[in-house]
C-alpha positions as CSV (number, residue, x, y, z in Angstrom):
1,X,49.1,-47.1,128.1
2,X,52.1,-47.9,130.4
3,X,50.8,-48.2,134.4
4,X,52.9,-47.5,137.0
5,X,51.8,-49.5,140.1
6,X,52.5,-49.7,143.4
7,X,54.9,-52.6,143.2
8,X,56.5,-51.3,140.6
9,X,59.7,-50.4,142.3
10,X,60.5,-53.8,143.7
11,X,59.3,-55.6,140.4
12,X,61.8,-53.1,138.8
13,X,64.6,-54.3,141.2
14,X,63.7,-58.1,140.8
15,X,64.3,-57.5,136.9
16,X,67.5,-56.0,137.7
17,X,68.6,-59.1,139.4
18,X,68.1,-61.0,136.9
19,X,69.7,-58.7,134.1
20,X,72.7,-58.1,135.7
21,X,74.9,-60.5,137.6
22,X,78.3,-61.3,139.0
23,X,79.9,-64.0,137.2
24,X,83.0,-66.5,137.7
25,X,85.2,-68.9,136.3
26,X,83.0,-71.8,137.3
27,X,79.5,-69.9,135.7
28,X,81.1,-68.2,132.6
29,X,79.0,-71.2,130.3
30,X,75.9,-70.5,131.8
31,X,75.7,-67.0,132.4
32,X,77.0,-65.8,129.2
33,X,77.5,-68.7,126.3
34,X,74.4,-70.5,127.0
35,X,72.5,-67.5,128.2
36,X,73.6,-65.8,124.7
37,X,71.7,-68.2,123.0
38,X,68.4,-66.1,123.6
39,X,69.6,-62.7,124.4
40,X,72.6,-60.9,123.8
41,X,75.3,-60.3,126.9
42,X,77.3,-58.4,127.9
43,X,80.5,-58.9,130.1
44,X,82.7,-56.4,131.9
45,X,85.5,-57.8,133.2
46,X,86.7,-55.1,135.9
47,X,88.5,-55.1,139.6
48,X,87.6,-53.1,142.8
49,X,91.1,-51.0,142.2
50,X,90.5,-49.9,138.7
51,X,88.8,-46.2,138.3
52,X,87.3,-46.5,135.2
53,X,85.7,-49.4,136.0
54,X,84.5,-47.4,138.7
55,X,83.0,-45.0,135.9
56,X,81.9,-47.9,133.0
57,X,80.0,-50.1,135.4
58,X,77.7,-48.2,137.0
59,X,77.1,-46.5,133.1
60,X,76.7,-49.9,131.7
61,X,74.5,-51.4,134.4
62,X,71.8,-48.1,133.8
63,X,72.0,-48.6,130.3
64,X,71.4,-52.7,130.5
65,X,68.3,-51.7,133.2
66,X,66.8,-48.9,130.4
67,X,66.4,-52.1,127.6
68,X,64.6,-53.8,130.6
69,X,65.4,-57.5,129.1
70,X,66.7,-56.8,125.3
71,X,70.2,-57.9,127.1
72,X,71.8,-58.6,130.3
73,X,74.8,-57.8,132.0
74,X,77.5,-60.5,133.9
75,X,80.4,-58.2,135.4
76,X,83.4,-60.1,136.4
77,X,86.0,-60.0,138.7
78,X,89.2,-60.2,136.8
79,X,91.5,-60.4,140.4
80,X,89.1,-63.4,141.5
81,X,88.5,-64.9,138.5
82,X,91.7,-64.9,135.7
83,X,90.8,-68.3,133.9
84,X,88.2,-66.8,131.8
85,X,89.9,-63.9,131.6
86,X,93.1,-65.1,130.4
87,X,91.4,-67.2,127.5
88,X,89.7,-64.2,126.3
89,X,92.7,-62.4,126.3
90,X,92.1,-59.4,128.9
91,X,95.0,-57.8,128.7
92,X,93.3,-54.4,130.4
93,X,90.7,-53.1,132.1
94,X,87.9,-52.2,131.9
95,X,87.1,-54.7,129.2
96,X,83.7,-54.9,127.6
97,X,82.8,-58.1,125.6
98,X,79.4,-59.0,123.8
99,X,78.1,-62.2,123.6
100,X,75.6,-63.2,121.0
101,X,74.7,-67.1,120.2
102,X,77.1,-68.4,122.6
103,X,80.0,-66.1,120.5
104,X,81.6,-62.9,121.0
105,X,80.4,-60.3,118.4
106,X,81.7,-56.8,119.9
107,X,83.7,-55.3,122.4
108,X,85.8,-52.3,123.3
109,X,88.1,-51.5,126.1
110,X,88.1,-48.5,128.5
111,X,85.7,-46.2,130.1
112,X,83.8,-44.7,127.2
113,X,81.4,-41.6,127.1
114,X,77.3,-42.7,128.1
115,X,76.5,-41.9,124.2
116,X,78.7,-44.6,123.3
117,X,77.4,-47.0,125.7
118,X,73.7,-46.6,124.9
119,X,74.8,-46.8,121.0
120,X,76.7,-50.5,122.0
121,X,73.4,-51.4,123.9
122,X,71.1,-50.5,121.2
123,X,73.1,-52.1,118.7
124,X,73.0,-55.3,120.5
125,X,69.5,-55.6,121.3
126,X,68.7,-55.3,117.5
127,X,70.6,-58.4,117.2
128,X,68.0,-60.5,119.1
129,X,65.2,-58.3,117.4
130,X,64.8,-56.7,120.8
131,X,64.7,-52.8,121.7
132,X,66.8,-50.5,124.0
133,X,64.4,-48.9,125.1
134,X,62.0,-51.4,127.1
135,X,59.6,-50.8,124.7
136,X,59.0,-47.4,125.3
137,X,59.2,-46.2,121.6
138,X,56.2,-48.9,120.9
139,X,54.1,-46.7,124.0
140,X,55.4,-43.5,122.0
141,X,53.8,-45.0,118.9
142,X,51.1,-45.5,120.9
143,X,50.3,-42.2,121.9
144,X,50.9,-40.6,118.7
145,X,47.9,-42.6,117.0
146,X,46.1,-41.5,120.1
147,X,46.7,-37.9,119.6
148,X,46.1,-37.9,116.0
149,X,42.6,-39.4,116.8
150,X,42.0,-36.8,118.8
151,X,42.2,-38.5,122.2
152,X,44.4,-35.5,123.5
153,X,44.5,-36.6,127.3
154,X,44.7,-40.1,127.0
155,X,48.0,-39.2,125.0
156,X,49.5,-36.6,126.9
157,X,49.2,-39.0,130.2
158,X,51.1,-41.8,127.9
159,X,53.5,-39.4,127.4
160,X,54.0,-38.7,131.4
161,X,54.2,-41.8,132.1
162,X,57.2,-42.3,129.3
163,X,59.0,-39.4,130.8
164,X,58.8,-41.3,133.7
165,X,60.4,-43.8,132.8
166,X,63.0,-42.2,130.9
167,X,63.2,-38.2,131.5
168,X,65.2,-37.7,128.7
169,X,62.8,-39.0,126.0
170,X,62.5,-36.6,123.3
171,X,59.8,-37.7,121.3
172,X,57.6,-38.3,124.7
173,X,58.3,-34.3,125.5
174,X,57.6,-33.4,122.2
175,X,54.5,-35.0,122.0
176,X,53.6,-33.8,125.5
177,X,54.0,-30.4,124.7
178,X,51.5,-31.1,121.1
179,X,48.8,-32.1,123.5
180,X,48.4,-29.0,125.2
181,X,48.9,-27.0,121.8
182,X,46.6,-29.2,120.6
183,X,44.1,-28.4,124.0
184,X,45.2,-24.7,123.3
185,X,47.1,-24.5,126.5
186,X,49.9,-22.9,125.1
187,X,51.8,-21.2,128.4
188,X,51.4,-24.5,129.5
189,X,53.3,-26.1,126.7
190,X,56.1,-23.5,126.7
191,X,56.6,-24.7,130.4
192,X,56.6,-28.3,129.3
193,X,59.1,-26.9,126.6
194,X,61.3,-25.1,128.7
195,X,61.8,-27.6,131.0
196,X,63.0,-29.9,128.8
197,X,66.9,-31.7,129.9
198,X,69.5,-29.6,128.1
199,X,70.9,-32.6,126.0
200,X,67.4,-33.0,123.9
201,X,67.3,-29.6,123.7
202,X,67.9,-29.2,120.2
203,X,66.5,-32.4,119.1
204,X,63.8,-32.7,115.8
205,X,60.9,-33.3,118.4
206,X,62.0,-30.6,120.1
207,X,62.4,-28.2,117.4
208,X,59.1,-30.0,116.3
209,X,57.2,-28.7,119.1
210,X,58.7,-25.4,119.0
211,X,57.8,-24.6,115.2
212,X,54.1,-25.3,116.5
213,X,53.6,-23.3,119.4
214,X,54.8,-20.6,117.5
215,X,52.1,-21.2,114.6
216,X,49.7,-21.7,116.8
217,X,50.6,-18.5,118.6
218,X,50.5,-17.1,115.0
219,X,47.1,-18.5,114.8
220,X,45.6,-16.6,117.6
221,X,45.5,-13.6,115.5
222,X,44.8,-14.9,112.2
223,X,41.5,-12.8,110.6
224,X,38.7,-14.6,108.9
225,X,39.9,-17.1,105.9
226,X,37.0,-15.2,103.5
227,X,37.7,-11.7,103.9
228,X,41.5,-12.4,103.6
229,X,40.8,-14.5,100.6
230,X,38.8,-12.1,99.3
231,X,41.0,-9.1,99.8
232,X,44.0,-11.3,98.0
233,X,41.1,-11.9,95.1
234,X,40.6,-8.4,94.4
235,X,44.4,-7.1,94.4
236,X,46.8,-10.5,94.1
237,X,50.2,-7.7,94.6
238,X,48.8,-7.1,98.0
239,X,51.4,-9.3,99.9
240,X,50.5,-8.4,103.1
241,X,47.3,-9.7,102.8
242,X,48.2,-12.9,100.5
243,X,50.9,-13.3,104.1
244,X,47.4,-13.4,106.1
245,X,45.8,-15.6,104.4
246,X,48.4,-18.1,104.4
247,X,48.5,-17.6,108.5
248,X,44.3,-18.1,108.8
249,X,44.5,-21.1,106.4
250,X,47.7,-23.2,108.8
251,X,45.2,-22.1,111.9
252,X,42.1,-23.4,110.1
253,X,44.1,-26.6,109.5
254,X,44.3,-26.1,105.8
255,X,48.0,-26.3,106.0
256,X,48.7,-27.4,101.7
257,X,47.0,-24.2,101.3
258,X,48.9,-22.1,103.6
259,X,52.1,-23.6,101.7
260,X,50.8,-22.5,98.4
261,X,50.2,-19.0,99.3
262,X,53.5,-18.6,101.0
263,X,55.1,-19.9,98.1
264,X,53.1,-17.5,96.0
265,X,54.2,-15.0,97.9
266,X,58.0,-15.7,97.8
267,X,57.9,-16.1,94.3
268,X,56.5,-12.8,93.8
269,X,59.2,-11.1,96.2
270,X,61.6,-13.4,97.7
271,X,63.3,-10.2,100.0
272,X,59.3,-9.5,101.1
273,X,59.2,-8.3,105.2
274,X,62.9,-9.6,106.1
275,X,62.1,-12.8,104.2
276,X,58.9,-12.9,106.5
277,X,57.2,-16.2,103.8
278,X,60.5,-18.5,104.0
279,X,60.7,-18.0,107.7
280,X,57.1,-19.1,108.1
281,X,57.4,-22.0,105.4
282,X,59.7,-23.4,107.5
283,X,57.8,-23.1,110.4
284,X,55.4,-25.0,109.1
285,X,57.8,-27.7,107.6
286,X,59.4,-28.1,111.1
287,X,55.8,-28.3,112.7
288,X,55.2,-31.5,110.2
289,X,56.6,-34.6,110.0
290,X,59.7,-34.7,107.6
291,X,58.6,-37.4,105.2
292,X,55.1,-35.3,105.2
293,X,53.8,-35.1,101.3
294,X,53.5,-31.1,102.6
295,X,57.2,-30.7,103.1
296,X,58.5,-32.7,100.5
297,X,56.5,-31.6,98.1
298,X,57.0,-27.4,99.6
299,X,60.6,-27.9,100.2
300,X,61.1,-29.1,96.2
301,X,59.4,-25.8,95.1
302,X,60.6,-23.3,97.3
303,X,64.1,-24.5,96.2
304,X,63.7,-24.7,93.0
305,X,63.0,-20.7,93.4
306,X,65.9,-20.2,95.8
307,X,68.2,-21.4,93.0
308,X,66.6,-20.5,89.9
């Protein structure tokens, strides 16, 4: 579980100052050939009177703090320091090199969108066998196996304390908002939901999360498994009822059930209620993980009626 302690804040800026420095002429070999050796760096060569540097730097230096060690950052001073940039030839700024085993293996020039930035940064640390993200998607990991063993509070607190960290972190809002589905405080999780940043809006874990407060909203009025089962027993052209059943099973947790009967259903009348058993198969397929035995196995029949 991550801890955030008291010192955290001054540990964070110690970090900092050792992940990204100002370099020179004179330290060029040992803060970016030799440093390379163990982790990949990153140089921006930039001057006080360029404005995209003004924009890149500051982009670059939160991206190199949010891999908190999988590289570092040595900015440089092109007006106080043109030896090294003339051998690397610099012919404009902003200029981005990146340094891996003491040679340079990417680069780009100009300010570039944050997207791009994180992409270079993550592609780097992988390099080095590092991560991007400070280990946060091994903390993610983390909480999932703690939700599916049905420690529900110890995961939703390791999720917090991701979003934290990084308040953009999809999978940590998605999995927030399946703890309190899974503790049945569903207004709760449609706040968590809601108040999700706009950019990870419509990401899987996301639309994850959605698909399953809306079964499990479903769920609240699902009758009793028997009688529905029965009721389909006796008169197997009574939709409706077959629909039901299929609703009580996915809230009873027998979800491969739930699929069959929805695909019963659809193959009996694929126009049925608007369409009402696709909808809810893909519901359910969004609520599970993709590479799920459920969805691969649901999705393969329910085309193989779409386009028979």
């Amino acid at each position: 579980m991550l801890e955030l302690g008291q010192g955290q804040n001054g540990a964070a800026a110690a970090q900092n100052a050792e992940l990204i420095v100002d370099g020179s002429d004179q330290t060029f070999m040992a803060d970016v050939v030799e440093a390379s050796q163990t982790v990949p760096v990153i140089v921006d060569f930039w001057a006080p009177w360029c404005g995209p540097c003004k924009t890149l730097g500051p982009a670059l230096e939160a991206a190199v703090t949010r891999a908190k060690g999988a590289v570092k950052l040595v900015k440089i001073d092109v007006d106080q320091n043109q030896a090294i940039a003339g051998q690397l030839q610099v012919q404009s700024i902003p200029t981005v090199y990146a340094f891996w085993k003491g040679q340079p293996v990417d680069g780009f020039q100009g300010a570039v969108p944050p997207s791009q930035i994180d992409t270079f940064v993550a592609k780097l640390a992988e390099m080095s066998g590092g991560s991007a993200d400070g280990g946060l998607s091994e903390a993610v990991e983390a909480a999932e196996a703690m939700l599916e063993e049905g420690a529900v509070a110890d995961a939703a607190q390791t999720f917090a304390a991701i979003l934290q960290e990084d308040p953009a972190n999809a999978p940590a809002y998605g999995g927030l908002v399946r703890c309190h589905v899974a503790l049945g405080e569903l207004d709760q999780a449609e706040a968590v939901l809601n108040g999700a940043p706009a950019e990870i809006s419509d990401s899987v874990e996301l639309e994850a999360a959605r698909a399953q407060i809306a079964l499990a909203r479903q769920a609240e009025s699902a009758g009793p498994v028997a009688e529905l089962q029965a009721a389909v027993d006796a008169d197997p052209a009574n939709l409706q009822a077959r629909y039901d059943l299929a609703g009580a099973l996915q809230a009873a947790g027998r979800t491969e059930e739930a699929v069959d009967q929805l695909l019963d259903l659809f193959r009996r009348d694929k126009e049925w209620n608007d369409g009402a058993a696709k909808t809810l198969l893909f519901q359910i397929f969004d609520a599970l993980k993709a590479n799920d035995p459920i969805v691969l196995n649901g999705r393969r029949k329910l085309s193989s009626m779409i386009f028979a």
